[in-house]
MMTF fields as JSON, N, C-alpha, C and O atoms, coordinates in Angstrom:
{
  "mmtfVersion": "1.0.0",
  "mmtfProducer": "UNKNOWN",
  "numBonds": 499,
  "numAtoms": 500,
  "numGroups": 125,
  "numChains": 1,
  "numModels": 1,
  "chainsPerModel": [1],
  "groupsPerChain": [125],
  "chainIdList": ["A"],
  "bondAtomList": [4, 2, 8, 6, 12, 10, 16, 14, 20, 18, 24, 22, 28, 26, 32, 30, 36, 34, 40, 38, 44, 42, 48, 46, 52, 50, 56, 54, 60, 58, 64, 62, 68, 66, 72, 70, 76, 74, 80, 78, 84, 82, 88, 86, 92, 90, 96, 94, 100, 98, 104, 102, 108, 106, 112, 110, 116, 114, 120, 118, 124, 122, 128, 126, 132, 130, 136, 134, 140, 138, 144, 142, 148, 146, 152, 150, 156, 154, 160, 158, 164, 162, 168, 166, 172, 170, 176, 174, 180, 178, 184, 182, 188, 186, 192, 190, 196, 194, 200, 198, 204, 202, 208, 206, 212, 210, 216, 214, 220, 218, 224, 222, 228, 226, 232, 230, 236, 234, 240, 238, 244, 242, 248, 246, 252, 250, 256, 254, 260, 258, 264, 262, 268, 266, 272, 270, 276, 274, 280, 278, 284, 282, 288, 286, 292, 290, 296, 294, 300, 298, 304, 302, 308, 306, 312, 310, 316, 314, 320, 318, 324, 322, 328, 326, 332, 330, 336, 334, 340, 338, 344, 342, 348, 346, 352, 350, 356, 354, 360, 358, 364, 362, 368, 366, 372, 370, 376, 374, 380, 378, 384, 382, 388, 386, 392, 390, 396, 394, 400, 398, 404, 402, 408, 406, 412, 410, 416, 414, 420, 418, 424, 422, 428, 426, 432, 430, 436, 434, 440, 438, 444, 442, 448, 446, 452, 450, 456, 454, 460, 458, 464, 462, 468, 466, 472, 470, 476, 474, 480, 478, 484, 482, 488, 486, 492, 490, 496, 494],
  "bondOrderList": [1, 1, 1, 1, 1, 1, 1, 1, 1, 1, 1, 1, 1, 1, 1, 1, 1, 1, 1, 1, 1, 1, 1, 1, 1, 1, 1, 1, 1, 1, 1, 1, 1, 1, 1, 1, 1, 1, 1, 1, 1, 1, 1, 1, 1, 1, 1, 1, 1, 1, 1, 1, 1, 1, 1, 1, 1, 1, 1, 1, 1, 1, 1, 1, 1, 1, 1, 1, 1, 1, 1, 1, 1, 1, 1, 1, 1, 1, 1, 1, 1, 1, 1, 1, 1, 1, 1, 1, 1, 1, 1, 1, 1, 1, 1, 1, 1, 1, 1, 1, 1, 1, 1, 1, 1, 1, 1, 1, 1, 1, 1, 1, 1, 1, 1, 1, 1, 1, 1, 1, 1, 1, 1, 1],
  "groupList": [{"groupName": "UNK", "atomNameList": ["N", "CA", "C", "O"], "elementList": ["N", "C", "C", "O"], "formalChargeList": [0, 0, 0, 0], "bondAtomList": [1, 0, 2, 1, 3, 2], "bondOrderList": [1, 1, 2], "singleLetterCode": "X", "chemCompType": "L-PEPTIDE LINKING"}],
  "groupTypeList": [0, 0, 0, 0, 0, 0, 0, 0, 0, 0, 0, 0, 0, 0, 0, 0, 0, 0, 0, 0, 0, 0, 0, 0, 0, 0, 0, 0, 0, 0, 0, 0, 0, 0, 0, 0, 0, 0, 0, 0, 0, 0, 0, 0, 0, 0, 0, 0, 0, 0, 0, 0, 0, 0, 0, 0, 0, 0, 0, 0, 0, 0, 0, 0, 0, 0, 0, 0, 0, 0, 0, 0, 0, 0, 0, 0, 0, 0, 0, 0, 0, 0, 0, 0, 0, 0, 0, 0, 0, 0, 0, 0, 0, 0, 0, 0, 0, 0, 0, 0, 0, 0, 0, 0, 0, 0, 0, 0, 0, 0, 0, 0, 0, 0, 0, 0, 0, 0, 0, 0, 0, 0, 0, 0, 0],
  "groupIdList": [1, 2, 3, 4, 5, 6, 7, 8, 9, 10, 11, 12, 13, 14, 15, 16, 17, 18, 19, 20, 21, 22, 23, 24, 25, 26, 27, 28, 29, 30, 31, 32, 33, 34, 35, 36, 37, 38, 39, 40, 41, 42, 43, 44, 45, 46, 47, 48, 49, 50, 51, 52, 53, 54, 55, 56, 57, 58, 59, 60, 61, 62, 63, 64, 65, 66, 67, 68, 69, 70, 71, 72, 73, 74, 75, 76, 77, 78, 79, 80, 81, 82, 83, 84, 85, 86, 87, 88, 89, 90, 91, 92, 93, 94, 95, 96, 97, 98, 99, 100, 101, 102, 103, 104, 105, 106, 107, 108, 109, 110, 111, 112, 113, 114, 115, 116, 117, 118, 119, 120, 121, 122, 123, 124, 125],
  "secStructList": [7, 6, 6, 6, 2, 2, 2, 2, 6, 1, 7, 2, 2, 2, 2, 6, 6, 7, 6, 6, 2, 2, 2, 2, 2, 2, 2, 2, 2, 2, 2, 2, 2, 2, 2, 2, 2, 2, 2, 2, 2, 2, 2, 2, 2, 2, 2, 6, 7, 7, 7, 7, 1, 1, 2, 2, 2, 2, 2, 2, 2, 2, 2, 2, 6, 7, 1, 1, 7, 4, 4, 4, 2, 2, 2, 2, 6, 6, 1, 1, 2, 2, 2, 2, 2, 2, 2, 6, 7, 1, 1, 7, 7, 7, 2, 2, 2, 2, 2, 2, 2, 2, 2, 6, 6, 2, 2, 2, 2, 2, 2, 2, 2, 2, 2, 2, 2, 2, 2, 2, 2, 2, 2, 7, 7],
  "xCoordList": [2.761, 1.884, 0.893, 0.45, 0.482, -0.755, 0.052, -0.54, 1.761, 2.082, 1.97, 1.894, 1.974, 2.445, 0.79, 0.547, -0.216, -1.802, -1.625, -1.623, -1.485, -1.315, -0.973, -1.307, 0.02, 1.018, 0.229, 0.012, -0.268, -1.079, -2.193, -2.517, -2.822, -3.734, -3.514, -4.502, -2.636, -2.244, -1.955, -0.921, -2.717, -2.786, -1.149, -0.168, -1.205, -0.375, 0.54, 1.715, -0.153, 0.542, 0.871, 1.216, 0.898, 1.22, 3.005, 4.181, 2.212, 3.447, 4.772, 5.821, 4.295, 5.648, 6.71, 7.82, 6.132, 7.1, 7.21, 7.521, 7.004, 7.378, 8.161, 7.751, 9.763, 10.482, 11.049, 11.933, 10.594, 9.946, 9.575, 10.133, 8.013, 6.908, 8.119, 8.515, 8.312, 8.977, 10.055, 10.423, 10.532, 11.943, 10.916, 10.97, 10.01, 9.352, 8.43, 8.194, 8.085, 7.458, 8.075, 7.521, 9.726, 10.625, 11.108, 11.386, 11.241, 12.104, 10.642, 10.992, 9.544, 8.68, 8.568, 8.534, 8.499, 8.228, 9.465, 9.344, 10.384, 12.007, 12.218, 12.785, 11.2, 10.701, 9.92, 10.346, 8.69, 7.917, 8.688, 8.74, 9.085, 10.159, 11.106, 11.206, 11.603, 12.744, 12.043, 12.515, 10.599, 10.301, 9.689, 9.614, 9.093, 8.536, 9.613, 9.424, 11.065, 11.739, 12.796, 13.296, 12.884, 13.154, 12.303, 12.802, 11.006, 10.067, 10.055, 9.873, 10.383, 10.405, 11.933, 12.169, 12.588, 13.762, 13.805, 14.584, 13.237, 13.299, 12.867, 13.613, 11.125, 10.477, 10.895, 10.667, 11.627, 12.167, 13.529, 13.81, 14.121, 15.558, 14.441, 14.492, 13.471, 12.756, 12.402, 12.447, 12.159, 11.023, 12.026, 11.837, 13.335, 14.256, 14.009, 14.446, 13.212, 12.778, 13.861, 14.01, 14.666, 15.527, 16.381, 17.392, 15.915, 16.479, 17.757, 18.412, 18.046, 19.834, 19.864, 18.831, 20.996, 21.03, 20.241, 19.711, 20.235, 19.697, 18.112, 17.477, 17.865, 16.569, 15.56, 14.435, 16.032, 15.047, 14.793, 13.757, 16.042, 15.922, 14.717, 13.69, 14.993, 13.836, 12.321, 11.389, 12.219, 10.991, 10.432, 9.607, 10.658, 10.972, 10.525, 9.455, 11.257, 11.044, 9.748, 8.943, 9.643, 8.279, 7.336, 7.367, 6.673, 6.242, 5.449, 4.272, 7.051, 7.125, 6.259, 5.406, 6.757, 6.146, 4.676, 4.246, 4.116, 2.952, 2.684, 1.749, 3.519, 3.111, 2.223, 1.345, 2.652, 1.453, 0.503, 0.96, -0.426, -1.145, -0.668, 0.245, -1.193, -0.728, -1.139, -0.273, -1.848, -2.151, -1.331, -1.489, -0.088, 0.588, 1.856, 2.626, 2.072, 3.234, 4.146, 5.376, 3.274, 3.781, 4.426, 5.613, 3.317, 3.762, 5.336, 6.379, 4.992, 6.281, 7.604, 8.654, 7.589, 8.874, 9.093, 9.977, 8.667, 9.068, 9.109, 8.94, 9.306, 9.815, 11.195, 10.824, 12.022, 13.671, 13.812, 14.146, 13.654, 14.303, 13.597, 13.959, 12.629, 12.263, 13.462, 14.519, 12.966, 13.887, 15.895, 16.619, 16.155, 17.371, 17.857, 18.941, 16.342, 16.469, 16.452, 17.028, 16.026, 15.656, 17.195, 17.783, 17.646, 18.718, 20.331, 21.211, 20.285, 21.861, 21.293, 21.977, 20.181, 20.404, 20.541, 20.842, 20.277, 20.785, 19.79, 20.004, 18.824, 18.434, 18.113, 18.664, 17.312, 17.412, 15.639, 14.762, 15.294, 14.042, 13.133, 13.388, 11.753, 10.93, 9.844, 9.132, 9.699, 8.637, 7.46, 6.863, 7.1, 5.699, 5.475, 4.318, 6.136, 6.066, 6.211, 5.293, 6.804, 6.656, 5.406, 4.796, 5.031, 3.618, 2.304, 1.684, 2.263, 1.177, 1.677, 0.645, 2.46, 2.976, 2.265, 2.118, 1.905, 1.872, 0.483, -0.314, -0.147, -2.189, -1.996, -3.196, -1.59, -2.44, -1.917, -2.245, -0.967, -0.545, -0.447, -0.422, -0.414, -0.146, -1.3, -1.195, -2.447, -2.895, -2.753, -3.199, -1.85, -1.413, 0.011, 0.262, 0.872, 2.13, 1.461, 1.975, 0.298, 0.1, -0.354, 0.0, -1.032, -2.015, -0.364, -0.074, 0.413, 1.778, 2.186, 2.032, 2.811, 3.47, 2.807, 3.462, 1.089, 0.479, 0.56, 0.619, 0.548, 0.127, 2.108, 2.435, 2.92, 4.568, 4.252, 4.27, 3.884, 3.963, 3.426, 4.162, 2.375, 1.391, 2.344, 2.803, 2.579, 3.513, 4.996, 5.494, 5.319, 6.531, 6.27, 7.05, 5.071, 4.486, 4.201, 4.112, 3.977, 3.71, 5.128, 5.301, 5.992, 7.686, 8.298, 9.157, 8.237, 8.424, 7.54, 7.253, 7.137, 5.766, 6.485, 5.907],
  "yCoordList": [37.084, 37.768, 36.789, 37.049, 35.607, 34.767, 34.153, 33.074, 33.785, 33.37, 33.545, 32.698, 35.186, 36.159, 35.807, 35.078, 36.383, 36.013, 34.899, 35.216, 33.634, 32.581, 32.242, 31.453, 33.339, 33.286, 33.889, 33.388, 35.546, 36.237, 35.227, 35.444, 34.109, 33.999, 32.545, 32.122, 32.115, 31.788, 32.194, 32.835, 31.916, 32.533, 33.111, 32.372, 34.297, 34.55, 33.468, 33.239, 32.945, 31.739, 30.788, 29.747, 30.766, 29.62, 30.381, 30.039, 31.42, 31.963, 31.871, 31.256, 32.774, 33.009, 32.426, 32.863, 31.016, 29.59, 28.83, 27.671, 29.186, 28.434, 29.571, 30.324, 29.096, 29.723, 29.403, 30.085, 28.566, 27.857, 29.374, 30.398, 28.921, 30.319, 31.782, 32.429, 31.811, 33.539, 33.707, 34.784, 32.346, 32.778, 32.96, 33.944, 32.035, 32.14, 33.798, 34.134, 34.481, 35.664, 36.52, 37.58, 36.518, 37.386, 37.128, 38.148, 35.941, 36.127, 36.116, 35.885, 36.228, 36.764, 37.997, 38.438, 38.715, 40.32, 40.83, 41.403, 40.527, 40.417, 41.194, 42.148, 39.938, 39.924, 41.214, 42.31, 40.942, 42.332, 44.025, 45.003, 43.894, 45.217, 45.378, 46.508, 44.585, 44.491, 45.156, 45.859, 44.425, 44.62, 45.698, 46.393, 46.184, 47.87, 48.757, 49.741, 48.637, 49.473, 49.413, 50.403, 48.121, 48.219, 48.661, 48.84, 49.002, 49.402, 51.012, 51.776, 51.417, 52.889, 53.588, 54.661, 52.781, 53.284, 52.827, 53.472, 52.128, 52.552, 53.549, 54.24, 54.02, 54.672, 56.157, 57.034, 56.22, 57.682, 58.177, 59.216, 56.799, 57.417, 58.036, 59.026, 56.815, 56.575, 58.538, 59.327, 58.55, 60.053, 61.265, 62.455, 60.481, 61.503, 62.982, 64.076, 62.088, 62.569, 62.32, 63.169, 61.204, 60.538, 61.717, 62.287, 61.88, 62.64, 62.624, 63.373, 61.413, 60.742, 59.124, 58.496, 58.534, 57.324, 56.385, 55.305, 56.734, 56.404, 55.149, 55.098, 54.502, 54.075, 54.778, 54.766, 55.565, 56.512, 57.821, 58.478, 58.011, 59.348, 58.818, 59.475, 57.558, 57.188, 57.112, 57.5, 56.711, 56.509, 58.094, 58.405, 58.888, 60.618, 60.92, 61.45, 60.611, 60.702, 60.612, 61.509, 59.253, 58.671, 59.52, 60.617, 59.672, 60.603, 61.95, 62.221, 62.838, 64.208, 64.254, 65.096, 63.125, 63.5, 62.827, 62.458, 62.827, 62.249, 61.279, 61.547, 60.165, 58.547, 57.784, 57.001, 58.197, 57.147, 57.852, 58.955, 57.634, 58.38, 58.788, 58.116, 59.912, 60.491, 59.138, 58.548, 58.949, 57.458, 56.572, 55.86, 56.405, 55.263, 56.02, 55.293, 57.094, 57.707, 57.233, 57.21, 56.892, 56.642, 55.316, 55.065, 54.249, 52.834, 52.757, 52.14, 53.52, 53.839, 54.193, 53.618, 55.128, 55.549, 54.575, 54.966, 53.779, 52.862, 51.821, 50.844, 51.475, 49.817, 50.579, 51.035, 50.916, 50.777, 50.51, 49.345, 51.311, 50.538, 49.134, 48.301, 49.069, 47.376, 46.815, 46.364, 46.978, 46.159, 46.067, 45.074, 47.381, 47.506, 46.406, 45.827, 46.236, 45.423, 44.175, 43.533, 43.514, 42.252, 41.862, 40.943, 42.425, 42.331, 42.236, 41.401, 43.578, 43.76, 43.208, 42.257, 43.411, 42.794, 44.452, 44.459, 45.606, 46.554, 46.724, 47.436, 45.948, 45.979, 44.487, 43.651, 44.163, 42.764, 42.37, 43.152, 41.461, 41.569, 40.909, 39.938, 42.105, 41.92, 41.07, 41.698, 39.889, 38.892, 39.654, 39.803, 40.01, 40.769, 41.68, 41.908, 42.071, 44.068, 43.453, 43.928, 42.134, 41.776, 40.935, 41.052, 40.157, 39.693, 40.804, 40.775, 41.594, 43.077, 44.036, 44.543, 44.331, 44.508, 43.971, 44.714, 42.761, 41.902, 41.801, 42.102, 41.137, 41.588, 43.15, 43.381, 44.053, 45.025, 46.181, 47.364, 45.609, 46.476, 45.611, 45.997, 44.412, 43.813, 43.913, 43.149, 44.613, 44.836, 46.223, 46.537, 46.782, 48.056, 48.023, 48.781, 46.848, 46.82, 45.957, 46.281, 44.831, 44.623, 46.26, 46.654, 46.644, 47.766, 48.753, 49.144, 48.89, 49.837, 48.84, 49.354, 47.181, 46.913, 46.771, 46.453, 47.071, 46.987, 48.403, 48.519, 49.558, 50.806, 51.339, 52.277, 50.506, 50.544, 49.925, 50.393, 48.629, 47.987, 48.691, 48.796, 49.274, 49.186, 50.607, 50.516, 51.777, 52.786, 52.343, 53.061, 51.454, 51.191, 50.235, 50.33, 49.333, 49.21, 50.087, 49.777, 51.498, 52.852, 53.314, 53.647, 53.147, 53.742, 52.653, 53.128, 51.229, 50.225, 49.168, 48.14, 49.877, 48.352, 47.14, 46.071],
  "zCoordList": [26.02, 26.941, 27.562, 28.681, 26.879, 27.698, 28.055, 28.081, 28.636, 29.269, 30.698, 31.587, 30.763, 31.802, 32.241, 33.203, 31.46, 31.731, 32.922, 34.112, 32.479, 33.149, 34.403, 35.288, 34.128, 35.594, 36.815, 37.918, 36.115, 37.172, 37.797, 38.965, 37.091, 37.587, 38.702, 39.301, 38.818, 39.904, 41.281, 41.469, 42.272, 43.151, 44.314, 44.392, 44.96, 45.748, 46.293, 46.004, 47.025, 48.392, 47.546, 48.106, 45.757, 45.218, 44.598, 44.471, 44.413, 43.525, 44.288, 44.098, 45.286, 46.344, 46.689, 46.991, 46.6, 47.022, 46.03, 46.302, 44.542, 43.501, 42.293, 41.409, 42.972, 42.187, 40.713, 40.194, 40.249, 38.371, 38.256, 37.864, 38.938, 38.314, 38.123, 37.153, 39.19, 39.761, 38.619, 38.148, 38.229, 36.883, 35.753, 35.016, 35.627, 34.135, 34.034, 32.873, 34.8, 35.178, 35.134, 34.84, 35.436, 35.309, 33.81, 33.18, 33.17, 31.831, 30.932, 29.774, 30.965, 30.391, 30.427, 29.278, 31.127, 31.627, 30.592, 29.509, 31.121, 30.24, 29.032, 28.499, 28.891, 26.835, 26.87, 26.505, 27.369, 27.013, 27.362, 26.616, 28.437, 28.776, 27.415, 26.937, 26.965, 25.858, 24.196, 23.303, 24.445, 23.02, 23.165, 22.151, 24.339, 24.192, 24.13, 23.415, 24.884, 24.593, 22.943, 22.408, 22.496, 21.03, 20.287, 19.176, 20.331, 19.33, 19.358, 18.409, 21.166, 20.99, 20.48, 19.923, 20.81, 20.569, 18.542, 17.84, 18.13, 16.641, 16.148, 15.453, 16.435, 16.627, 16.653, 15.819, 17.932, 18.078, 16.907, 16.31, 17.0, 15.59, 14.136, 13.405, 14.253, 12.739, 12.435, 11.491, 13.493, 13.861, 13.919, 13.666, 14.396, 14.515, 16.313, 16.669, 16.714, 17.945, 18.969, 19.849, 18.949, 20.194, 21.102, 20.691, 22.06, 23.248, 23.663, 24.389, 22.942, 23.837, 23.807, 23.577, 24.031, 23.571, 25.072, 24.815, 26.082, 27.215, 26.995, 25.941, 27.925, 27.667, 28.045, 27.544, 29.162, 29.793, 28.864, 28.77, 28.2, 26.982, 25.881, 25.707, 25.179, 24.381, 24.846, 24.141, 25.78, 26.368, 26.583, 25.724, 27.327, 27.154, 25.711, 25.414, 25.053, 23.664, 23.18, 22.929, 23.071, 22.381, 23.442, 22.884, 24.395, 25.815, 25.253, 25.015, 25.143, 24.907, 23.145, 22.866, 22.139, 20.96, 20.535, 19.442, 21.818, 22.045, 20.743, 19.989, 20.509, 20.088, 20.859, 20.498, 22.179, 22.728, 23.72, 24.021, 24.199, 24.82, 26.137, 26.617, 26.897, 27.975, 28.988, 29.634, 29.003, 30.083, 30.348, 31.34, 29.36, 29.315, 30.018, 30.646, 29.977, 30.315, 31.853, 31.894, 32.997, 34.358, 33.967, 34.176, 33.222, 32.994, 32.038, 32.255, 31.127, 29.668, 30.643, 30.359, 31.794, 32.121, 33.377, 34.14, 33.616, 34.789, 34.121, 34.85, 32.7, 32.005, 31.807, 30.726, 31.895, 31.837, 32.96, 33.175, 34.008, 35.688, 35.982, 36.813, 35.21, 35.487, 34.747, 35.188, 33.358, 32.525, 33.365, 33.447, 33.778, 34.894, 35.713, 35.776, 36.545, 37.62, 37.345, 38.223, 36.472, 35.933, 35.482, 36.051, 34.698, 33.88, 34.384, 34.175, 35.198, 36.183, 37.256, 37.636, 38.026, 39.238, 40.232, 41.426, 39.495, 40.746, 42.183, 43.164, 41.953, 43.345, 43.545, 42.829, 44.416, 44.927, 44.19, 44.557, 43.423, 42.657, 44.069, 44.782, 44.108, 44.855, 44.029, 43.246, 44.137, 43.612, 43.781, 42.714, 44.432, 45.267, 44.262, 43.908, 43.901, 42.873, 42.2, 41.53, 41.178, 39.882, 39.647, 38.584, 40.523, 41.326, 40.664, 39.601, 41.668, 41.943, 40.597, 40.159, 40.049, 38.548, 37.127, 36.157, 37.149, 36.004, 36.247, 35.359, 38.128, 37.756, 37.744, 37.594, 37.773, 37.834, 36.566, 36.662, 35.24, 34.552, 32.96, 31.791, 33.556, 32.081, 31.255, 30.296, 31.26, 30.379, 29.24, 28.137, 30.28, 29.999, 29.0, 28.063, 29.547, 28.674, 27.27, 26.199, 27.21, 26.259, 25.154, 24.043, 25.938, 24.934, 24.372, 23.241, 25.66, 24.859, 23.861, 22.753, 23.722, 22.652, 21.338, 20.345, 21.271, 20.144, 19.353, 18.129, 20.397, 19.904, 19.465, 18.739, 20.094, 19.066, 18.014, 16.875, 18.399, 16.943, 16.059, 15.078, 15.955, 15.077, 14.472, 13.333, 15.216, 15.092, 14.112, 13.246, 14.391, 14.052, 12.564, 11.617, 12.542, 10.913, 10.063, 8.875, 10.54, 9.753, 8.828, 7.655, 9.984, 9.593, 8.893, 8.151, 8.779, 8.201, 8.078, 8.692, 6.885, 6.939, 5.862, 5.662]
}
């Protein structure tokens, strides 16, 4: 995560045209998308809550059985189509939205992978 920190704080007109940065921002994000949705998707089997095998069903999941707070909910169901896009490639990755994404939320995906973790040390400590 103080990788990603790092990254945000490099300015726009630097980022844009340094495609190093733009891979290391994307296979960071990567990570964090990956480990919030492995933590919920343990989470929900652990709980026996899981909606369906889907990523979008787990996330739903963890959501509906209020694990994490209602605040996090818009951010929680839009990390699978990130994690989607990053991964297959189904749309064309907008630097800009992973850019405006990371200042204006990564403090938010940090606060979700602490409040899994910490959830998921309860069910297996």
């Amino acid at each position: 995560m103080e990788k990603l920190r790092n990254i945000v704080e490099t300015p726009w007109d630097e980022y844009r045209v340094n495609e190093d940065l733009q891979a290391l921002a994307e296979r960071h994000l990567h990570i964090v998308l990956e480990s919030i949705l492995d933590l919920a998707a343990f989470i929900a089997a652990r709980k026996g809550v899981s909606r369906g095998p889907s990523y979008r069903e787990v996330v739903e999941s963890i959501i509906y059985a209020n694990i994490v707070p209602r605040k996090y909910s818009d951010i929680l169901l839009a990390v699978p189509g990130m994690r989607n896009i990053l991964v297959h490639g189904y749309a064309e990755i907008r630097h800009d939205i992973i850019y405006d994404t990371l200042r204006n939320e990564l403090d938010k995906f940090m606060d979700l992978v602490r409040i899994l973790w910490g959830e998921a040390e309860k069910l297996d400590p």
